[in-house]
N, C-alpha and C positions, 0 to 999 in steps of 0.2 A: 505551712509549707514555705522553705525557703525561698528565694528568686534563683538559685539555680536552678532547683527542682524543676522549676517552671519553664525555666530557658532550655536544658536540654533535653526537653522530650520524654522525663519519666511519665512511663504509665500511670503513677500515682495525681498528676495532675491530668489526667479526664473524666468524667462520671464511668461507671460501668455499667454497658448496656445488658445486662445478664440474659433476659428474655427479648425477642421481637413483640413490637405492637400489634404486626398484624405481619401473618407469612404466607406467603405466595400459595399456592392450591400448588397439588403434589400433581405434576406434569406427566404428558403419557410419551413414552418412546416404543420404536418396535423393540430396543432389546431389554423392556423395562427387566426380564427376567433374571437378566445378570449381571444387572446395575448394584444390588445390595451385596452380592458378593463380592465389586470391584471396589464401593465403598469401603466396605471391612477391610480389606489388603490396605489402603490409604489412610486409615486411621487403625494402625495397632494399637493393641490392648497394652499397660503399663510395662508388661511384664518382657512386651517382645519389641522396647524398642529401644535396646543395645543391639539386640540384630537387627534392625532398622537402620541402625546406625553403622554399622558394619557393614551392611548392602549398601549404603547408601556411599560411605569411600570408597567401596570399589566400584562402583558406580564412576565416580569423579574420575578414578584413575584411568579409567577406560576411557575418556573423556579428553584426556591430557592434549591434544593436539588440537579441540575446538577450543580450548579455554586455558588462558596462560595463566597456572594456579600460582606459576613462583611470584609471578606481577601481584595478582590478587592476595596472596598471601599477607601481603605486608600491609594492605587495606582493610581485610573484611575478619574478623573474629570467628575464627573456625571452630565447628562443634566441639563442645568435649564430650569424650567416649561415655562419661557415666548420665550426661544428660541433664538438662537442665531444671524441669518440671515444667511445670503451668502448659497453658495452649498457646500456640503457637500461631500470628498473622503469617501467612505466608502470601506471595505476592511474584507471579508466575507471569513475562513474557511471551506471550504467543506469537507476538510478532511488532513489525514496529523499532524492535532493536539493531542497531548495525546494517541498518536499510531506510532510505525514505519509503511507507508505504506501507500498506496491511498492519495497521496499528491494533494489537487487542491485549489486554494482559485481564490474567483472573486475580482475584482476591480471595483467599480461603479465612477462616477463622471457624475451628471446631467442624460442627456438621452442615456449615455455613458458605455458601459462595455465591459470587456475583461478577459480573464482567466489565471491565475497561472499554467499548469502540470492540469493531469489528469492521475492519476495512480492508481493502483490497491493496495490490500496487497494480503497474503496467511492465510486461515483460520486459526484458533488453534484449539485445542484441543477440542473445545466444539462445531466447527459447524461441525458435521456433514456427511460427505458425499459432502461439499460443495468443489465446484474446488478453487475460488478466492471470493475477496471481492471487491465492486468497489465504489464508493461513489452514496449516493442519487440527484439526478438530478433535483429532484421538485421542484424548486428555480429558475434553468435554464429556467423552463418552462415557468416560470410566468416573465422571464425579458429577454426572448430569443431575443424581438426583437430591443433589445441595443445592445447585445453582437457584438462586431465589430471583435473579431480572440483570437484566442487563443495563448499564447507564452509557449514554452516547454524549460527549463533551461539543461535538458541532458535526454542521452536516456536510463535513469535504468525505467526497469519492473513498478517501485514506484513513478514512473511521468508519465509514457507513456502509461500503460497498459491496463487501462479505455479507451482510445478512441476510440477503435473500437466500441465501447457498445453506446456511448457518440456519435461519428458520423454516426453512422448508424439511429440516431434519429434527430442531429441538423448537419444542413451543414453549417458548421463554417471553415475558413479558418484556417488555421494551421502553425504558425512560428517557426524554428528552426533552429540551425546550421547544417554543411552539413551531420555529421554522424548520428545524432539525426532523422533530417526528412527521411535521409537513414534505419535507424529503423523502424521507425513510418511506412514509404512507403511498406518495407516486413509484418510488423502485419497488414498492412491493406488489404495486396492483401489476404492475408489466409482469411480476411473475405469477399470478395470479392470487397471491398471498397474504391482499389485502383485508380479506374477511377472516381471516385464520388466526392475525395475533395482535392480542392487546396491547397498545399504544398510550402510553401515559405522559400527559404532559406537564413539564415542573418550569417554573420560572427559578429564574436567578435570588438567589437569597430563602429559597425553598428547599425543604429536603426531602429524603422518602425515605424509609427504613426497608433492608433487606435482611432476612434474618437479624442476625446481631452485628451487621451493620449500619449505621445510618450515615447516607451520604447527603450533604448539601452542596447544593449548585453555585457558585461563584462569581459573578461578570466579571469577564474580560474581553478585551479586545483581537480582535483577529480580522481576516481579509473577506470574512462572512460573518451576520449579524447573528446573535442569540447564542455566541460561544462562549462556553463556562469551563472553568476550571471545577475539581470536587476537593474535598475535604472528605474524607476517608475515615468515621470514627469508629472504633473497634474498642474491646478490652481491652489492646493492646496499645492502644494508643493511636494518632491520628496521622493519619499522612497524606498532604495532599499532592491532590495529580494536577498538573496546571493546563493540562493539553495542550492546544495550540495557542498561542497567544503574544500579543506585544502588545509594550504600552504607548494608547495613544488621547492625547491629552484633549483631541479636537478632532474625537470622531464623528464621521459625516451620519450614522445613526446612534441612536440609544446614549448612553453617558459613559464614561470612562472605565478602566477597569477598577473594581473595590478593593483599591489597595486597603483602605482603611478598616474592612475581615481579616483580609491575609494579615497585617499586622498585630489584629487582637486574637489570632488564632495563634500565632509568633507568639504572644503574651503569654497565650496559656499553656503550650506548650508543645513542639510539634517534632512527632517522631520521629518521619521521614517527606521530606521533598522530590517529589519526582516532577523533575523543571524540563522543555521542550527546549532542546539542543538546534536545531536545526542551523539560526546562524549564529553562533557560536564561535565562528572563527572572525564575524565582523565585528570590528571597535563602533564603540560608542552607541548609538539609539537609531532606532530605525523610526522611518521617515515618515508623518503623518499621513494620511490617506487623502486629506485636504488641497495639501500640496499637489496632487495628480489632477487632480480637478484644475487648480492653476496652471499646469503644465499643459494640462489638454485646451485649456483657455490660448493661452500662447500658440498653441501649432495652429489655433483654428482657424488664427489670424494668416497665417502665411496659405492657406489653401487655396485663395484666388480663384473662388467660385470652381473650384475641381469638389468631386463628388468622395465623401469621407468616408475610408474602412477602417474599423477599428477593433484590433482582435485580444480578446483578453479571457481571461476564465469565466465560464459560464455561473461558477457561484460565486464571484464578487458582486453581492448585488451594490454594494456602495460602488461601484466604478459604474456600473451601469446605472443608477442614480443620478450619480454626475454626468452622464453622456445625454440620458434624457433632459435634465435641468440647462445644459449647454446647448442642447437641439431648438429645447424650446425659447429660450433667448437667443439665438440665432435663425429662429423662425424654418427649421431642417424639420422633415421629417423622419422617423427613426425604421427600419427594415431589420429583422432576426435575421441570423442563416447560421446552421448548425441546431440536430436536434436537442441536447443537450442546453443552449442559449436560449432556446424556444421556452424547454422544461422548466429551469431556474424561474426563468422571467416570469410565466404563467401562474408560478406556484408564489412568488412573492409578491405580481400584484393580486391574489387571491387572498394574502394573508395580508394584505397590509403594507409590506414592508418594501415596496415599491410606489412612489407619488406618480402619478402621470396624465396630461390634461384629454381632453377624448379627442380621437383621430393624428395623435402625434404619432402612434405605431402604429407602420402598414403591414403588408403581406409581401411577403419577399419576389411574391410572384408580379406584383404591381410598380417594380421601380425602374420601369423601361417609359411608366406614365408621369413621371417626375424628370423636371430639369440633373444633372448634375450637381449643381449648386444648391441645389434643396433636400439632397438626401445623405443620412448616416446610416453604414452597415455595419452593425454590430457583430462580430462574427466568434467561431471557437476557433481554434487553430496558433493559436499565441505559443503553442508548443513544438509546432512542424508535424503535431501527427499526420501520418498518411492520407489516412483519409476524411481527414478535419474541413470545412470548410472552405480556409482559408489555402490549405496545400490543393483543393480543386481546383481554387482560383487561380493561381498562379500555373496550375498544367493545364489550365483551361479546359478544366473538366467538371465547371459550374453551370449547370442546367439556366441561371439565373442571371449571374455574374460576369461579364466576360472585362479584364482587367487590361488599361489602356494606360495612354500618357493624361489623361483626363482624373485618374485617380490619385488623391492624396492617401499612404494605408500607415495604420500607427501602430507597431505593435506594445502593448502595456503590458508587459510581461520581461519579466527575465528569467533565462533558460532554467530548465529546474536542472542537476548536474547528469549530464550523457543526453541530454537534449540538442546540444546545441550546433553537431552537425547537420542535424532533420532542419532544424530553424533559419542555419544558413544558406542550405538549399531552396526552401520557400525563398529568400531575402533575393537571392541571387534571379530566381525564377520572376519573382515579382518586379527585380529592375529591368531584366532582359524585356518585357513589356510595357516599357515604357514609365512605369509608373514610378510617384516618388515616396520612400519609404524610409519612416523614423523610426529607427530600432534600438540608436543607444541609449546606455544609462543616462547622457548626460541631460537628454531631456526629462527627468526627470517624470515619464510618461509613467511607472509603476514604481507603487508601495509595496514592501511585505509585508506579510502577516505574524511574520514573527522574530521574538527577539534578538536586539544584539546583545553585548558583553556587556555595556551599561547599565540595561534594563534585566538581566539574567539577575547582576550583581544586586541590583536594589529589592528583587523577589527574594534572595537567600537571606537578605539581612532586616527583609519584616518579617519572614516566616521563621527565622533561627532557628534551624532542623538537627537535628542530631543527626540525622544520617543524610546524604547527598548522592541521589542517581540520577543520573542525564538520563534523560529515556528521545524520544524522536530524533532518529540523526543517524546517519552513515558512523562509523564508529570515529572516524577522524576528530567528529562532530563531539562526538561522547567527549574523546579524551582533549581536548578541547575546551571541554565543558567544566571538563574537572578542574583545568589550569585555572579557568574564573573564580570554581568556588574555593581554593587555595588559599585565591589570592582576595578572598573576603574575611580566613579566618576559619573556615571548614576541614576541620585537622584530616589528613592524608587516611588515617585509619578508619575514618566514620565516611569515608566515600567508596561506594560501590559501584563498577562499570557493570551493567545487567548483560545477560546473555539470553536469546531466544531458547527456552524451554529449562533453564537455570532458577531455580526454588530459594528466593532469598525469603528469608523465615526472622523473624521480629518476637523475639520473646524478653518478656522483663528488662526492657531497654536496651537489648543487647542484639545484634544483627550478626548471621551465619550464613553461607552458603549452602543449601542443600544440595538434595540431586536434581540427573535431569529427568525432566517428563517427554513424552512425546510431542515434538514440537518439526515444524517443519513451514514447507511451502505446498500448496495442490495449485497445482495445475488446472488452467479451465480452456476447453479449446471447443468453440461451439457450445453443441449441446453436452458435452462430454465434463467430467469431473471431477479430474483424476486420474481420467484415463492415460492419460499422455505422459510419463517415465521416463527416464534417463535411458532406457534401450531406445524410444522414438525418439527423443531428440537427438541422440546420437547418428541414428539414421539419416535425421532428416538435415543435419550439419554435417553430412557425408556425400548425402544428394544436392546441396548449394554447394557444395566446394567443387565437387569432382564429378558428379552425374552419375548415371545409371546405366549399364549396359545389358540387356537382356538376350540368353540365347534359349533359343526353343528349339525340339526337336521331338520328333515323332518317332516313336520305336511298336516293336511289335513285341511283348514282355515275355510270350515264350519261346523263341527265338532268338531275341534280341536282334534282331531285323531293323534297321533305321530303315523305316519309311520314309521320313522327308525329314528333312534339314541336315544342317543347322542353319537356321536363319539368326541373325543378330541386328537386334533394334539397340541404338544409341539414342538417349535422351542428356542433355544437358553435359555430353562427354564429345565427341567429336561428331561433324556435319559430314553424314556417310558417304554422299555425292563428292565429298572434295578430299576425304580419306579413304579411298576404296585398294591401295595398297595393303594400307594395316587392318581392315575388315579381313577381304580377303585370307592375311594372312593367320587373322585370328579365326576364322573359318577353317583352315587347313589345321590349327593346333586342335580343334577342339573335334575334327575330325580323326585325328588320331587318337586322343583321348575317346571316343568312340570305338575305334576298332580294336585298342585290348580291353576295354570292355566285351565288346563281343565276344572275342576269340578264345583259345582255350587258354592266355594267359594268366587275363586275369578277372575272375567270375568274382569279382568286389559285387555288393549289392549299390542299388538306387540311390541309395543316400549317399553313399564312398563316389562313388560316379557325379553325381554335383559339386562335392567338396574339391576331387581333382578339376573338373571344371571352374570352378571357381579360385582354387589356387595357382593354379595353369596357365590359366587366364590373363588372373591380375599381378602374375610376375613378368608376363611375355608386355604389356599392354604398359606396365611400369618403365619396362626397359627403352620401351619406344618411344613413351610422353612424358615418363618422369609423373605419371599424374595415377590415381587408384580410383578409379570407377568403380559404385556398388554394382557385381557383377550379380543378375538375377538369372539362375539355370532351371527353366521349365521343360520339366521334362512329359511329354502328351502320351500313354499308352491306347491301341486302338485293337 
């Protein structure tokens, strides 16, 4: 075998894994019935896939407006019509792409698949009333009975947080390292799902084979311990997934990340890189984790016996490592507040992965029995969520907490992007109270967890990938991403921008865009799962902007006899005591509209009679306020 060979990623330089060692037990679903006939459409037979191929461009064409094919064209090596042969890695997006958040992607090979992370994001600004966002499953449905286990690269909210939703419908095995499935094990028992599915755990430098997969775990460095990169081996060749990750040379747990695999995997030869974009647009290397511990050294000194809040993400156990190790050399005692802070903690001094002397953590409820000067509150709210913690405290709506000029608060975080007006409301809440608050970068208060343009560069040039997709990252991020690996020597054609529910397919060393699959976002609002659609939220961003006006009236339906009204209730549209002009006078329209109803003009039915009422309405109401109230016409028959 040449040293090309080697270098770019031909299939000839890996073993071929023909059979699995050992395959998952064949899983039960309610629609096991028509699972084998959804299989069979996904893998046609030799003969039918020219039309495969054929459905499958017009597929893309229809598509033309989610996916810029003339961009991609000049990047990605498009099908040819007569087909290539052999079997095909395909490598499928479900979420995670052109978003921070809800990270999942499947892997297929033959009659073969397994999953990337299953995570959540958190709504914006426009959904709603919505809790979380989890990704679309309808894909899973139709190839559920390949799916041979699931692998989770670490335990952030953005890989993990979807599987309760995800196993409570497929009972799929579940692999992860030992703090990951320690995670995973508590969200599952909250949905009572703890006894229902198998939990496997793999250390770093371990693999597990899934069908004619075999994945190995990787150390790397991230903002939470036990996180792996995978090595993806197939017939097709190898591709690794790096998840989240940066490199830090003097992390505060476990050793470094193992550059020195990624480079002998580089040696042997690697198909495809899928590298964690996220900061992408920062030059040089991101900042050890060490350093925050120094940083947080330095504030503790300026505190001047005031009592220390300190709000950061509940899964850095490395930052709260360093809070405790600072407490107890400063003779402080430590205080939780946030469930989530509580959770982490619990679960990592359970496993180990927390040091702490006895009686340095109190009860949150006990820190009114401590001086000022002897207490640290750890808290969640480093984001400005609503109802975090930290946003209670500052609206003084902490059962516990009440925040003074006596408090030093630190936040060690920086905004993650669309955060950062929530964050500055807490900031601003929290100095109107007297207190004093360190929030910029220059203290040096928070690390990321993941890489800059330095450290991106140095993973592309040990793994030497033939092929290059930025996967984690708003897409700015992606194509950003891409500008790095350019500029490493990563020719423009062997790099692919991915697209959520987009089928990039790896055959014979050669990479094609397929179709798309069903891919999407669900909705979670309560107990609810999907319930909530683009008609709700449209509604309910019609009800925040403009409000609701409701008219009821009582009729007699064989007569058509208004018995009583019309009454009109305003919610969230004008204060009727101090509008009783335009009430009034929207009373008298809707009274007319009433009486050719009645009359022998015009015998519209029940439903025509709301619609004029509602059109009527909110053209008279437009005229007056310039504003469109959702108009609700209840009409009561007796």
């Amino acid at each position: 075998m040449s040293q090309d060979q080697k270098n770019n990623g031909s299939p000839r330089a890996f073993e071929r894994i023909d059979a699995p060692e050992t395959r998952a037990p064949q899983q039960r679903h309610t629609n096991r019935n028509t699972t084998k006939t959804k299989q069979q459409k996904t893998q046609p037979a030799q003969g039918q896939r020219g039309a495969a191929a054929q459905k499958s461009a017009a597929v893309n064409k229809q598509n033309t407006n989610a996916f810029d094919k003339a961009a991609m064209a000049k990047v990605v090596k498009r099908r040819p019509e007569d087909g290539q042969g052999g079997t095909a890695l395909k490598v499928i997006p479900l979420g995670g792409i052109g978003e921070i958040g809800k990270n999942m992607t499947l892997f297929q090979y033959g009659g073969d698949s397994f999953i990337v992370d299953c995570g959540l994001s958190f709504p914006d600004d426009e959904l709603f009333g919505v809790d979380i966002v989890i990704p679309d499953f309808s894909y899973i449905e139709e190839v559920f009975e390949s799916i041979r286990g699931i692998v989770i690269t670490h335990g952030h909210e953005d890989h993990i947080g979807a599987l309760p939703y995800f196993l409570s419908k497929y009972n799929i095995p579940v692999h992860g390292t030992k703090l990951t499935v320690g995670l995973i094990k508590s969200k599952l028992a909250e949905h009572k799902l703890d006894n229902k599915v198998k939990l496997n755990v793999i250390d770093a430098g371990q693999s597990v084979r899934l069908g004619a997969f075999k994945i190995e775990a990787i150390r790397v460095n991230h903002s939470i311990p036990d996180a792996v990169a995978l090595a993806i081996k197939s017939p097709a060749g190898v591709v690794i997934h790096t998840g989240d990750f940066k490199i830090d040379y003097t992390p505060v747990f476990g050793e470094t990340i193992d550059l020195t695999r990624l480079a002998q995997l580089g040696n042997e030869g690697v198909l495809a890189l899928m590298s964690d974009s996220t900061n992408a647009e920062r030059p040089g290397s991101s900042v050890t984790e060490r350093n925050v511990g120094q940083a947080l050294e330095n504030l503790f000194t300026r505190a001047d016996g005031k009592r220390l809040i300190i709000a950061s993400f509940a899964s850095n156990i490395q930052r709260i490592q360093q809070i405790i190790d600072l407490a107890q050399r400063h003779g402080r005692k430590i205080a939780l507040s946030g469930r989530s802070m509580e959770n982490y903690t619990e679960i990592a001094l359970e496993l180990g992965y927390l040091k702490v002397s006895e009686n340095v953590i109190i009860d949150i409820s006990d820190v009114n029995k401590y001086r000022a000067s002897d207490l640290i509150i750890v808290t969640t709210g480093s984001q400005g969520e609503p109802m975090s913690a930290l946003s209670r405290m500052a609206s003084g709506m902490h059962r516990q907490i009440s925040i003074s000029h006596n408090d030093m608060i630190i936040i060690s975080a920086t905004p993650i992007p669309g955060n950062e007006r929530t964050i500055d409301k807490v900031i601003n809440d929290l100095l109107k109270l007297g207190s004093d608050v360190y929030y910029e970068s220059m203290y040096e208060a928070h690390a990321s967890g993941h890489a800059c343009q330095d450290e991106l560069k140095l993973i592309i040039k040990l793994t030497k990938p033939r092929f290059f997709i930025p996967v984690h990252g708003e897409y700015k991020h992606l194509v950003k991403h891409t500008n790095v690996a350019r500029a490493v020597g990563i020719p423009n054609e062997n790099i692919i921008i991915p697209e959520i529910g987009r089928v990039m397919e790896f055959r014979r060393g050669k990479a094609h865009l397929g179709e798309m699959v069903s891919a999407g976002r669900v909705l979670v609002d309560g107990f609810g799962v999907g319930d909530v659609g683009s008609t709700v939220l449209r509604d309910r961003k019609h009800l925040s902007q403009d409000g609701l006006m409701a008219v009821i009236v009582c009729i007699e339906p064989e007569t058509r006899e208004i018995i009583s009204g019309p009454d009109i209730i305003s919610r969230g549209f004008v204060y009727v005591r101090e509008s009783e002009p335009l009430m009034d006078e929207a009373k008298e329209l809707v009274r007319d509209i009433l009486d050719r109803w009645s009359g022998a003009e015009g015998r519209f039915g029940r439903n025509d009679l709301k619609l004029r009422i509602r059109e009527e309405l909110s053209k008279l109401l437009y005229q007056r306020t310039k504003r469109s109230p959702m108009i609700l016409p209840v009409i009561m028959e007796v």
